[in-house]
Every structure is written in C-alpha cells, then in structure tokens.
C-alpha positions in Angstrom: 21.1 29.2 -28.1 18.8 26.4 -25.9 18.0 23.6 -28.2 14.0 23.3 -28.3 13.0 20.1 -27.4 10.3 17.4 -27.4 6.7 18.3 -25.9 7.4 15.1 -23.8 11.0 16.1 -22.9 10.1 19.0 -21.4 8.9 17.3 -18.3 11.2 17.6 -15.4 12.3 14.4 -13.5 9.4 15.5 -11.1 6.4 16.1 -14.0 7.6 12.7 -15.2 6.6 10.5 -12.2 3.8 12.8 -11.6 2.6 11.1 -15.2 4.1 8.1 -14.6 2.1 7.0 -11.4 -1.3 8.7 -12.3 -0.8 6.9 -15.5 -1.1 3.8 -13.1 -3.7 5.3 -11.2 -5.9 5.7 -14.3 -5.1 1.8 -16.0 -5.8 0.7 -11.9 -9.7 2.9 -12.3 -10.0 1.3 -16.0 -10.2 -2.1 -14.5 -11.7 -2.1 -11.6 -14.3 0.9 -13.1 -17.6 -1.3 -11.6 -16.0 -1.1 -8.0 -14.1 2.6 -7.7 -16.7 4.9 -6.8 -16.7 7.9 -8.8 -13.8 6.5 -11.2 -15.3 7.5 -14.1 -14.6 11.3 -12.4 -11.1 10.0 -11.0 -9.9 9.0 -14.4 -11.2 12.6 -16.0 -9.4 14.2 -13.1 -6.4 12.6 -13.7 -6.7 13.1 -17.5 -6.9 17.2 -16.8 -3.7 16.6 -14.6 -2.2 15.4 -17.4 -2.8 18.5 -19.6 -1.8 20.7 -16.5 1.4 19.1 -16.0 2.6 19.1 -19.6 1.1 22.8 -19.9 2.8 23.9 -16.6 6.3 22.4 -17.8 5.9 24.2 -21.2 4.7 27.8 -19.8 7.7 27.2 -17.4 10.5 26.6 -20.1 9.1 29.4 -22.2 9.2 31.7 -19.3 11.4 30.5 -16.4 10.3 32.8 -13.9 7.2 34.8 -11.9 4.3 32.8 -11.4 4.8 29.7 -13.4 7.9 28.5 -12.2 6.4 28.5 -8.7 3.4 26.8 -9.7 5.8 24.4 -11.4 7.9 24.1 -8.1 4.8 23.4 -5.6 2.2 21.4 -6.9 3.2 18.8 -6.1 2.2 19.9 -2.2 -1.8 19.6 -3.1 -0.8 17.2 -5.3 0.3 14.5 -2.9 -2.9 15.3 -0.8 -4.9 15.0 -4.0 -3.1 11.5 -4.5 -3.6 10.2 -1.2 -7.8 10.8 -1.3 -7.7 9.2 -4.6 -6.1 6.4 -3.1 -8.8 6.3 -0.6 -11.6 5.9 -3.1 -9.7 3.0 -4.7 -7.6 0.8 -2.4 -10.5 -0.9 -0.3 -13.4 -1.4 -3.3 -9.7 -3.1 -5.1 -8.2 -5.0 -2.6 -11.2 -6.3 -0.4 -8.9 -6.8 2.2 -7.2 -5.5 5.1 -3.6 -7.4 6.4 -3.4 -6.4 9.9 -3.3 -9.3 11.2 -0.4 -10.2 9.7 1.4 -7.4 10.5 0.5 -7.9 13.9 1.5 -11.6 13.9 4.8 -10.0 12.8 5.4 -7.9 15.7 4.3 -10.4 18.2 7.4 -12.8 16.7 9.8 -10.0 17.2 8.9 -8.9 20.5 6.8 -11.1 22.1 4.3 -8.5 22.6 2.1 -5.9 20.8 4.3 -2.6 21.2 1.6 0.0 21.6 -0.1 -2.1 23.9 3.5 -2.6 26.3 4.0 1.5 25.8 0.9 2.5 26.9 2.5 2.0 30.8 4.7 5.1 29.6 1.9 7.6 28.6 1.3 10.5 30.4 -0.2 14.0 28.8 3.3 15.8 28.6 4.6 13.3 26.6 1.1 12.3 24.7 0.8 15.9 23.9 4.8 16.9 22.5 4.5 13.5 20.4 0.9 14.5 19.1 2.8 18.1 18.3 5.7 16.1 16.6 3.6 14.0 14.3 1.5 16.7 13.1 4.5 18.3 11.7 5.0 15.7 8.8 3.6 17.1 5.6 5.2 20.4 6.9 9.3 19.4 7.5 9.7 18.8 3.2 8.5 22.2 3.0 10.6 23.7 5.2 13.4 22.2 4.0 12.5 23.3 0.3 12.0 26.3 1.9 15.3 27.0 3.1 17.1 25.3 0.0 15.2 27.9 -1.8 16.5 30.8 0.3 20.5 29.7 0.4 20.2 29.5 -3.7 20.3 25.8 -3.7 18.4 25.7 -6.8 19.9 22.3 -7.9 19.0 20.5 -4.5 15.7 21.9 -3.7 14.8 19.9 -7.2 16.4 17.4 -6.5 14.7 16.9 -2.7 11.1 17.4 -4.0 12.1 14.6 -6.3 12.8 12.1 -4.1 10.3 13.0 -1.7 7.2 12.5 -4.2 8.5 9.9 -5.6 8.8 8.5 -1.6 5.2 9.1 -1.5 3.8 8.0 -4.5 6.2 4.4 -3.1 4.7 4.5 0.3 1.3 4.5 -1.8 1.9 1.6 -3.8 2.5 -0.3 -0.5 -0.5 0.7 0.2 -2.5 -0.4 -2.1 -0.2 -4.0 -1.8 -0.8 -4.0 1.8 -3.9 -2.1 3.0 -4.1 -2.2 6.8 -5.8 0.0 9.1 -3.6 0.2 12.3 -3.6 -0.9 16.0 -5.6 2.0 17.2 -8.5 0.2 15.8 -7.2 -3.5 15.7 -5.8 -3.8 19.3 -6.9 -0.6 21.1 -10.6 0.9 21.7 -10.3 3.8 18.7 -13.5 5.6 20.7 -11.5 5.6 23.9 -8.0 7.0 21.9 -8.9 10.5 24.1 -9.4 9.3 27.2 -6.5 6.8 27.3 -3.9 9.0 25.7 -5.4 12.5 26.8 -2.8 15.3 26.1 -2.6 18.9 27.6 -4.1 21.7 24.6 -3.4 20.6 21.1 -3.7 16.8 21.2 -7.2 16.4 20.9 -7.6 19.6 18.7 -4.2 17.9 16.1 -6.2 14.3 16.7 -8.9 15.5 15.1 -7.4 17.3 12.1 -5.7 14.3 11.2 -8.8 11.6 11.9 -10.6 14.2 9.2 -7.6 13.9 7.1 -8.2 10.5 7.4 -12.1 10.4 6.3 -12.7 9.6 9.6 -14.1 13.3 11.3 -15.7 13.2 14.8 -18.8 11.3 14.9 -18.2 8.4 11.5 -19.9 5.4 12.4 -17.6 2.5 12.1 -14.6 4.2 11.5 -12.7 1.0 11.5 -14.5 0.4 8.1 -14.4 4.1 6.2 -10.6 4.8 7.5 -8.0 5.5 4.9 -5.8 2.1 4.3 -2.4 3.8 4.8 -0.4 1.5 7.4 2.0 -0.1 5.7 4.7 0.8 4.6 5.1 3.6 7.4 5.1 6.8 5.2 5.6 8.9 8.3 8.9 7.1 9.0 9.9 6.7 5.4 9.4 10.3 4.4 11.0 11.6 7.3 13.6 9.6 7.1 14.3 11.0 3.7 14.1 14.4 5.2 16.0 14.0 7.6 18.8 12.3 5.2 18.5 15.1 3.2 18.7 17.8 5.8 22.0 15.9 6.7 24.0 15.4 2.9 22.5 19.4 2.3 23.9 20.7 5.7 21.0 22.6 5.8 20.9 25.0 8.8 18.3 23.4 10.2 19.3 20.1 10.2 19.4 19.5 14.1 15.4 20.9 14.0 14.7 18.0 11.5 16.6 15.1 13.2 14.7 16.2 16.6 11.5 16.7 15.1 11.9 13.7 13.0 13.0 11.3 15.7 10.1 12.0 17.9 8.0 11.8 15.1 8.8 8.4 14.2 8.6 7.7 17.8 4.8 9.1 17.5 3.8 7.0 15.0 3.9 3.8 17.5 3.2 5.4 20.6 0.4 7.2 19.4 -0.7 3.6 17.8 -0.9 4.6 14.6 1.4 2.2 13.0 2.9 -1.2 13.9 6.5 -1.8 13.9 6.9 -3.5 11.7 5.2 -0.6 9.7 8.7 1.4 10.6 11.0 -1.3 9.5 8.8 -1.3 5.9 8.9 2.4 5.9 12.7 2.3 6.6 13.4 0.0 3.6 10.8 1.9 1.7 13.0 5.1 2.3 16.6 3.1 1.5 15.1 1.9 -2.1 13.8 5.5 -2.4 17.1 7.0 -2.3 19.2 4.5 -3.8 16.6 4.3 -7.1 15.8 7.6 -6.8 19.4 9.0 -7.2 19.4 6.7 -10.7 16.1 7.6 -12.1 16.4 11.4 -11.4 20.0 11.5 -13.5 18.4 9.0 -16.0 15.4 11.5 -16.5 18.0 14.7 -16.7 20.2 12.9 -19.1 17.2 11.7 -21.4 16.1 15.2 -21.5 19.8 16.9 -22.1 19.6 18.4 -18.5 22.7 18.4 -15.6 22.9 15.7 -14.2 22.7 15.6 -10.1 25.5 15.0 -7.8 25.6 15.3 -4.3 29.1 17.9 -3.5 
C-alpha cells in the first residue's frame, strides 16, 4: 500500500523549484512593489500558481493518469514563457541598469575586437537565413526531446530532463536579473538596419519578427533599446541547449545527432545574428555546467526527501 504523504511532499522535484523561485519572485515584487508595474497583479498571479501547482501535484497522485498527469508533465512549457514576461516587468524598474558595457569591454580583452562586428564580413542570406532557422528552434529542441523520451518509455529520464532544464532557466533568469544587458544588436550595431545588413532568403525576417515580439519589442516600438527584454547574460540559448544537447547524448536518444547539429548552429546564431556577446556563451556555458552538476544533487535530494527513486544515469 503507497504511504500517503505530506500536502508539501507531494510536489515533484519539478513543482518544488517551480515554488521555490516564484517564491523569490514574489519577496523580489514585495520590495520593490513602488517600482514593478503591475506587481500588485504579479504577486496575485504567482499566489494562484501556487494553489495550481500544489493542486495539480495532488489531483496527479490521486489519479496518475489521463489529463492530469499531462497537465502535470507540461506546464512548465507556458510556464517558463510566463516566467520570462514576468521577468520583463521587473528586472529594469529593479536594477536601473544595463551592463553592456562591461561585457563588451570583456570581449574586446579576449579578442581584440567586437565579434559580431569582425563576422559580419561572413554574412550572406544563405547562411543569415539557416542560422535565423536554427535559433528559432530553441524553446522547441526540450520538447522534442521530452517528446521522444516519452515515446521509448523513458518515464524516469523525461522527469528527470524537464528538471534540469527549468531549473536551467529559472538560473539563466537569475543572471538576468544580476546582469541585465541588452545585446550588441543595439549597443554596437544599427538595430533599425538588422534587415537590411543581415537580410536572409524567406523566413529570416518573418522568425526576426516573432522573436523581436517575443521580446516586447514588435515592429514599429519606439526606442526599442529601452523597452527590450534584459536577457543577455548569461546566454540561455547556449546554456539550455547545451543541456539538451548533453542530455540527448547520456539518453542516446535517437535523435541525438539532430540536436548536436541544430544545437551547434544555434549557439553559433546567437553571435552572428548579434544577439549575444561572447562572453554571454562562456557565462551560459558555466551556467549550464553548475546546472547539471547541482541539478543531479538537488533532484535526488528532492526524491529522497519525499520517499521517491532516486535518479541515476545507466
């Protein structure tokens, strides 16, 4: 017979840094309340959260199957969209600050030069347009491979992988919110001119747009350098797809080779395409080496707290 346990034990390793970091995200709108717009709203939205992911958890144990254990399995996918426009609304009225010019500063000490600026001799449209293609696969590759952990039965790992990716993001957010930046297409490159001096062949311009929106900055913002989500550093194109592409490799997923392509040419993206410093990458590779290393301990911590298996990698 399953031993009942605790309303609070019931939360997987996932629900728990779900309330862990919106827990922080709450105490962050407490104190700053007279400068987050709307916080009053962000902290009842993350209060109703809350109830959802405790509720979700117990409808789940009761009845592990049909519709509530796939609720419980995928919010987090709106979730960490949700998280990231919260974000949005607090890091600049918070932090008052942007660091790009440091970061910038660092890359010129590495390399002498500002790297998008020395790769722009490279662009052409067929290239412009297959990178464009690549980086607008990112919030996609952790559900395709939870997808296909899904399908081979890998119950065990696909838990396991949506762990350590939201709690990659919800990292990659805190370094956000440490070091709020905006990116060299609008510190060192023309951002109005992005079209016209990285033109691509059919989708370019069509994915540029979907992410600029995604961005709060749709066609047509005045001063987007100002209203632009603050989301440079650490990489978290590079950090999460490192971790995908880690995973794809220790899971020997079948598509594994899809992800390390994808995923190499999407890292390559992120500077080309100037939306992130270097030095951005080497953060977002650290990011995603404390991510798995801490991760691996505080997943197993979780499980064990809570009387559940353990994980280990076969």
């Amino acid at each position: 017979m399953k031993k009942s346990k605790t309303f609070f034990l019931l939360l997987s390793p996932i629900d728990f840094i779900v309330i862990v970091f919106y827990s922080m995200l709450t105490v962050l709108n407490i104190i700053y309340f007279g400068r987050v717009p709307y916080a009053g709203y962000l902290i009842a939205a993350n209060l109703l959260l809350f109830v959802f992911v405790f509720s979700i958890a117990y409808l789940d144990d009761k009845n592990h199957k049909g519709i509530w254990l796939h609720i419980h399995r995928w919010y987090i996918a709106p979730l960490i969209l949700f998280s990231f426009k919260e974000l949005y609304l607090m890091i600049k009225p918070i932090r008052m600050v942007d660091y790009d010019q440091i970061l910038i500063k660092i890359d010129r000490f590495i390399f002498g030069t500002d790297p998008t600026v020395f790769l722009h001799q490279f662009a052409n449209p067929v290239l412009t347009e297959i990178l464009q293609i690549a980086y607008s696969t990112f919030f996609f590759l952790p559900i395709i491979l939870g997808i296909e952990l899904l399908l081979n039965k890998k119950t065990d790992e696909f838990y396991y992988a949506t762990f350590l990716v939201l709690y990659g993001f919800f990292l990659s957010y805190i370094g956000y919110i440490l070091v709020p930046a905006i990116g060299p297409r609008f510190t060192l490159h023309d951002f109005s001119l992005t079209n016209k001096e990285l033109p691509g062949l059919f989708l370019t311009n069509f994915l540029r747009e979907v992410i600029n929106s995604g961005e709060s900055i749709p066609s047509g913002t005045l001063n987007p350098a100002e209203v632009v989500q603050r989301d440079v550093f650490p990489s978290g194109h590079t950090q999460m797809t490192l971790i995908v592409m880690y995973l794809a490799y220790k899971f020997n997923v079948k598509l594994k080779y899809f992800f390390w392509v994808t995923g190499t040419l999407l890292i390559i993206a992120t500077v080309y395409l100037r939306y992130h410093y270097v030095i951005d990458l080497i953060g977002g590779a650290v990011f995603m080496w404390f991510t798995v290393w801490s991760g691996y301990y505080l997943y197993n911590w979780w499980q064990k707290t809570r009387g559940e298996k353990e994980f280990n990698f076969k």
